[in-house]
C-alpha positions in Angstrom: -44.7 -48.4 -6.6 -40.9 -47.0 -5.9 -40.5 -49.1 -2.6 -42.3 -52.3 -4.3 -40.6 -55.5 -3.0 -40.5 -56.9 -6.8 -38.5 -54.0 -7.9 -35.0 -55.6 -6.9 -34.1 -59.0 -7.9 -31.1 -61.2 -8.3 -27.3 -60.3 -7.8 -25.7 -57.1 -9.4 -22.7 -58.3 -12.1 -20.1 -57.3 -9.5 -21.5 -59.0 -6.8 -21.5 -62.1 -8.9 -18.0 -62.0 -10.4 -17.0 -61.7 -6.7 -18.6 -65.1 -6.0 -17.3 -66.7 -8.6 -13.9 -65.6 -8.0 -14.0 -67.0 -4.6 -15.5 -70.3 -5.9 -12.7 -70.4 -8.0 -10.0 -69.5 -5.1 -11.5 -72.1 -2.3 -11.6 -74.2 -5.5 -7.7 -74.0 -6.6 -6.9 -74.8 -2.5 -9.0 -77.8 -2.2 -7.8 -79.2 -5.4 -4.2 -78.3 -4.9 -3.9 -79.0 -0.9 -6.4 -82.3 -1.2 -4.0 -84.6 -1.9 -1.0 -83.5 0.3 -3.6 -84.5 3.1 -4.8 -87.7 1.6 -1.2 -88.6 1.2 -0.9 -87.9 4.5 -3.9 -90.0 5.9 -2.2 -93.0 4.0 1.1 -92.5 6.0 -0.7 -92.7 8.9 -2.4 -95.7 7.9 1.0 -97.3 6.7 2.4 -96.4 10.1 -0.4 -98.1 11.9 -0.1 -101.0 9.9 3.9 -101.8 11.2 2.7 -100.7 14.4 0.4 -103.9 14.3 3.2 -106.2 13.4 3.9 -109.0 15.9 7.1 -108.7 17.6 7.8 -105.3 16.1 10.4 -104.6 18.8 12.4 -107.6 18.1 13.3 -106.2 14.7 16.4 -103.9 13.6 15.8 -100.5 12.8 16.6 -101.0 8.9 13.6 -103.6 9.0 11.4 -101.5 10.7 12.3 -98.5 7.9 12.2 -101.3 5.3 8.9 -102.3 6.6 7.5 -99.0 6.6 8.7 -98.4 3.2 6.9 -101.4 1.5 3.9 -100.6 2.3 4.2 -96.9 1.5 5.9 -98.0 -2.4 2.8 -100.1 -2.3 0.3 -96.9 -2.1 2.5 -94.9 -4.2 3.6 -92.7 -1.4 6.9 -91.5 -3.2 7.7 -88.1 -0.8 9.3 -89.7 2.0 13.2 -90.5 2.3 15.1 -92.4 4.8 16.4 -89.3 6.4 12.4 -88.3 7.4 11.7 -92.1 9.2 13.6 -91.6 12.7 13.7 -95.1 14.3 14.9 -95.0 18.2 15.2 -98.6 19.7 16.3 -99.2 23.8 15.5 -102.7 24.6 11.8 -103.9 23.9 11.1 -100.4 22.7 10.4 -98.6 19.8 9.7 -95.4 19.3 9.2 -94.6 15.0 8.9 -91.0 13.9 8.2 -89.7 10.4 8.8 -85.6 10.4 8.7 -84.4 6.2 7.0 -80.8 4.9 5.3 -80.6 1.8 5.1 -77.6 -0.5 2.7 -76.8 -3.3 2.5 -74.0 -5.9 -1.0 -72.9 -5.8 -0.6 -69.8 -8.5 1.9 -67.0 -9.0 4.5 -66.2 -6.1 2.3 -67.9 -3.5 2.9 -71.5 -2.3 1.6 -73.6 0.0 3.9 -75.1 3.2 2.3 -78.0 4.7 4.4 -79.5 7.9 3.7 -83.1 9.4 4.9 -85.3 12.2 3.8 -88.3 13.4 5.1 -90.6 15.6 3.9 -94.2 17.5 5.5 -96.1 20.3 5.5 -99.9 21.0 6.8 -101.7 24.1 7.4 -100.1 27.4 10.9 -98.2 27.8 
Protein backbone atom coordinates (compact mmCIF):
# COMPACT_ATOMS: atom_id res chain seq x y z
CA UNK A 1 0.00 0.00 0.00
CA UNK A 2 3.12 2.66 -0.17
CA UNK A 3 2.27 3.75 -3.88
CA UNK A 4 -1.71 3.71 -3.11
CA UNK A 5 -3.44 6.53 -5.03
CA UNK A 6 -5.47 7.52 -1.73
CA UNK A 7 -2.35 8.09 0.21
CA UNK A 8 -1.87 11.89 -1.06
CA UNK A 9 -4.68 14.21 -0.90
CA UNK A 10 -5.36 17.91 -0.84
CA UNK A 11 -2.79 20.90 -0.98
CA UNK A 12 0.34 21.02 1.43
CA UNK A 13 -0.05 24.38 3.97
CA UNK A 14 2.59 26.11 1.83
CA UNK A 15 1.21 25.43 -1.29
CA UNK A 16 -1.99 26.93 -0.07
CA UNK A 17 -0.71 30.19 1.58
CA UNK A 18 0.89 30.69 -1.87
CA UNK A 19 -2.61 30.65 -3.40
CA UNK A 20 -3.95 32.71 -1.26
CA UNK A 21 -1.40 35.21 -1.41
CA UNK A 22 -1.78 35.52 -5.07
CA UNK A 23 -5.63 35.77 -4.64
CA UNK A 24 -5.01 38.45 -2.52
CA UNK A 25 -2.30 40.30 -4.95
CA UNK A 26 -4.57 39.93 -8.37
CA UNK A 27 -7.13 40.94 -5.86
CA UNK A 28 -5.52 44.35 -4.54
CA UNK A 29 -4.89 45.20 -8.61
CA UNK A 30 -8.31 44.65 -9.75
CA UNK A 31 -9.80 46.51 -6.98
CA UNK A 32 -7.28 49.37 -7.10
CA UNK A 33 -6.80 49.61 -11.10
CA UNK A 34 -10.77 48.86 -11.72
CA UNK A 35 -11.86 52.06 -11.48
CA UNK A 36 -9.11 54.15 -13.18
CA UNK A 37 -10.37 52.06 -16.34
CA UNK A 38 -14.05 52.51 -15.66
CA UNK A 39 -13.30 56.15 -15.38
CA UNK A 40 -11.81 55.90 -18.33
CA UNK A 41 -14.59 54.00 -20.39
CA UNK A 42 -16.91 57.01 -19.17
CA UNK A 43 -14.52 59.67 -20.84
CA UNK A 44 -14.84 57.88 -23.82
CA UNK A 45 -18.36 57.80 -23.63
CA UNK A 46 -18.55 61.62 -22.76
CA UNK A 47 -16.30 62.26 -25.73
CA UNK A 48 -18.55 60.36 -28.03
CA UNK A 49 -21.43 62.00 -26.71
CA UNK A 50 -19.99 65.90 -27.98
CA UNK A 51 -18.86 64.15 -30.92
CA UNK A 52 -22.68 63.48 -31.76
CA UNK A 53 -23.58 67.07 -31.30
CA UNK A 54 -25.10 68.81 -34.35
CA UNK A 55 -23.01 71.43 -35.76
CA UNK A 56 -20.10 70.59 -33.46
CA UNK A 57 -17.75 72.48 -35.74
CA UNK A 58 -19.58 75.62 -35.77
CA UNK A 59 -18.73 76.02 -32.03
CA UNK A 60 -15.69 77.78 -30.26
CA UNK A 61 -13.15 75.84 -28.70
CA UNK A 62 -14.17 77.05 -25.01
CA UNK A 63 -17.85 75.48 -25.91
CA UNK A 64 -16.50 72.52 -27.14
CA UNK A 65 -14.27 72.16 -23.61
CA UNK A 66 -17.31 73.45 -21.77
CA UNK A 67 -19.34 70.85 -23.48
CA UNK A 68 -17.16 68.17 -22.77
CA UNK A 69 -16.87 69.19 -19.16
CA UNK A 70 -20.64 69.04 -18.39
CA UNK A 71 -21.14 65.94 -19.11
CA UNK A 72 -18.01 64.66 -17.47
CA UNK A 73 -19.13 66.94 -13.82
CA UNK A 74 -22.36 65.07 -14.61
CA UNK A 75 -20.61 61.41 -14.17
CA UNK A 76 -18.45 62.67 -11.46
CA UNK A 77 -15.31 62.42 -13.62
CA UNK A 78 -13.28 64.93 -11.38
CA UNK A 79 -9.47 64.06 -12.83
CA UNK A 80 -9.43 66.04 -15.92
CA UNK A 81 -8.31 69.79 -16.20
CA UNK A 82 -8.47 72.21 -19.02
CA UNK A 83 -4.85 71.85 -19.72
CA UNK A 84 -5.54 67.78 -20.58
CA UNK A 85 -8.67 68.71 -23.28
CA UNK A 86 -6.60 69.91 -26.56
CA UNK A 87 -9.10 71.43 -28.95
CA UNK A 88 -7.56 72.18 -32.64
CA UNK A 89 -10.16 73.93 -34.96
CA UNK A 90 -9.26 75.00 -38.95
CA UNK A 91 -12.42 75.79 -40.65
CA UNK A 92 -15.23 73.03 -40.49
CA UNK A 93 -12.82 70.88 -38.50
CA UNK A 94 -12.33 69.71 -35.24
CA UNK A 95 -9.94 67.65 -34.01
CA UNK A 96 -10.49 67.19 -29.69
CA UNK A 97 -7.85 65.44 -27.77
CA UNK A 98 -7.85 64.44 -24.04
CA UNK A 99 -4.10 63.12 -23.07
CA UNK A 100 -4.12 62.81 -18.72
CA UNK A 101 -2.04 59.78 -16.56
CA UNK A 102 -3.38 58.35 -13.64
CA UNK A 103 -1.47 57.07 -10.65
CA UNK A 104 -2.55 54.73 -7.95
CA UNK A 105 -0.83 53.49 -4.75
CA UNK A 106 -1.40 49.87 -4.71
CA UNK A 107 0.75 48.99 -1.37
CA UNK A 108 4.22 50.04 -0.05
CA UNK A 109 6.72 51.81 -2.50
CA UNK A 110 4.93 50.40 -5.53
CA UNK A 111 2.42 52.46 -7.56
CA UNK A 112 0.53 52.15 -10.37
CA UNK A 113 1.05 54.64 -13.69
CA UNK A 114 -1.77 54.34 -16.00
CA UNK A 115 -1.41 56.66 -19.38
CA UNK A 116 -4.44 57.55 -21.73
CA UNK A 117 -5.14 59.37 -24.92
CA UNK A 118 -7.90 59.69 -26.82
CA UNK A 119 -8.75 61.71 -29.43
CA UNK A 120 -11.95 62.05 -32.23
CA UNK A 121 -12.23 64.18 -35.41
CA UNK A 122 -15.33 65.79 -37.00
CA UNK A 123 -15.55 67.57 -40.33
CA UNK A 124 -13.12 67.21 -43.10
CA UNK A 125 -9.85 69.40 -42.91
Amino acid sequence: MKNSPYKQQGMTFPGMVLTLGLGVFFLTLAFKIGPIYTEHATIKTAMESVKAQPDLTNNTRDMIISLLQKRLEVNNVRILVPENISVTKHGGYVKVEITYDQTVHLFGNLDVVAHFNDAFEVGAE
